[in-house]
C-alpha positions in Angstrom: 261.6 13.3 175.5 264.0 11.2 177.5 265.8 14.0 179.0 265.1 15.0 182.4 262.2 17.6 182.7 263.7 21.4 183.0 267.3 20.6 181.7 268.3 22.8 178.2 267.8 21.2 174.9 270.2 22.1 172.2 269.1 21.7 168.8 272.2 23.2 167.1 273.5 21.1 164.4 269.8 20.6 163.5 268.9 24.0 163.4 272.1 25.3 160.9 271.1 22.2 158.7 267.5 23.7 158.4 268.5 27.3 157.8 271.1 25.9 155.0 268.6 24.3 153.7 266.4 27.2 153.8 268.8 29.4 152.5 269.4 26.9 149.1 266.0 26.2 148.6 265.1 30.1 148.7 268.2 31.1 146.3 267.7 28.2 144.3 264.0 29.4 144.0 264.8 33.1 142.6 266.7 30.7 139.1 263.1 29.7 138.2 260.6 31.8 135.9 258.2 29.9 135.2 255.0 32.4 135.8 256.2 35.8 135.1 254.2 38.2 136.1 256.7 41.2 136.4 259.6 40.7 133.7 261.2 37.4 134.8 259.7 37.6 138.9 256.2 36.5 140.2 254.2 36.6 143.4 255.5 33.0 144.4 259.6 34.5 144.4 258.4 37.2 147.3 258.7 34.4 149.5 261.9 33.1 148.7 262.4 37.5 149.8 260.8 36.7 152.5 262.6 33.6 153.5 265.9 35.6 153.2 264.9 38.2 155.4 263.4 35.8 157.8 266.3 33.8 158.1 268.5 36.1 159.4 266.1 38.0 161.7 265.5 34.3 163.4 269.3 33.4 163.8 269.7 36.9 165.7 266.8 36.4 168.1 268.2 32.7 168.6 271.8 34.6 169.4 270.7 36.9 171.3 269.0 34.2 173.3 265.0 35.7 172.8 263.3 32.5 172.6 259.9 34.4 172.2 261.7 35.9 168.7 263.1 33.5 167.4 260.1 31.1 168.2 257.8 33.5 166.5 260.1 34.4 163.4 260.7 30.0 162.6 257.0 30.0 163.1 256.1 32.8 160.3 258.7 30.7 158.2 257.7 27.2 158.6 253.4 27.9 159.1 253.4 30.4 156.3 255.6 29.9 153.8 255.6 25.9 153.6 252.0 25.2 154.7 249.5 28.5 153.9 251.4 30.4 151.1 253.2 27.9 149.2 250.5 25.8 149.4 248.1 28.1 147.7 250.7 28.8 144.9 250.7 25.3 144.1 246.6 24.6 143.6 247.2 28.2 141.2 245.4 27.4 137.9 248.3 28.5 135.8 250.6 25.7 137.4 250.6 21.8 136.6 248.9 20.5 139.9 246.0 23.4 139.4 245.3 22.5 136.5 245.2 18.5 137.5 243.4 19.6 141.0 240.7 21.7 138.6 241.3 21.2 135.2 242.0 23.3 132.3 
């Protein structure tokens, strides 16, 4: 905000820290099988698929300088997966918090 209005704002270092951290959290998330609805996988590991799909798709728009892309694909990762889905999967009745939220 103290930069002069119009001049290019760089967020680099910033932006390869979030998608690492993306990246480990999504990976990290596929080791854990705690609801199992299909062998060892449930509905809450499709998005750690897709956060890996995501994550590439937003670092080639960001290369490929498509701000309207890239701005779009962080947005479907950050609104959906953190906030709207993930949320939801937490206040499941199976899982600790549901079950504190709503007993059982």
């Amino acid at each position: 905000m103290a930069r002069v209005k119009g001049t290019a704002f760089r967020i680099g270092p910033l932006g390869y820290t979030w998608v690492g951290l993306m990246l480990l959290a999504a990976l990290s998330s596929l080791l854990i099988h705690e609801l199992r609805q299909w062998g060892n996988f449930s509905l809450i590991h499709l998005l750690s698929v897709f956060t890996l799909a995501m994550l590439p798709l937003g670092i080639y728009f960001a290369r490929q300088h498509n701000v309207v892309g890239h701005r779009k694909t962080i947005a479907w990762l950050i609104l959906w997966r953190a906030l709207v889905i993930a949320g939801a999967f937490t206040l499941l009745p199976s899982r600790i918090l549901g079950r504190m939220m709503f007993g059982g």
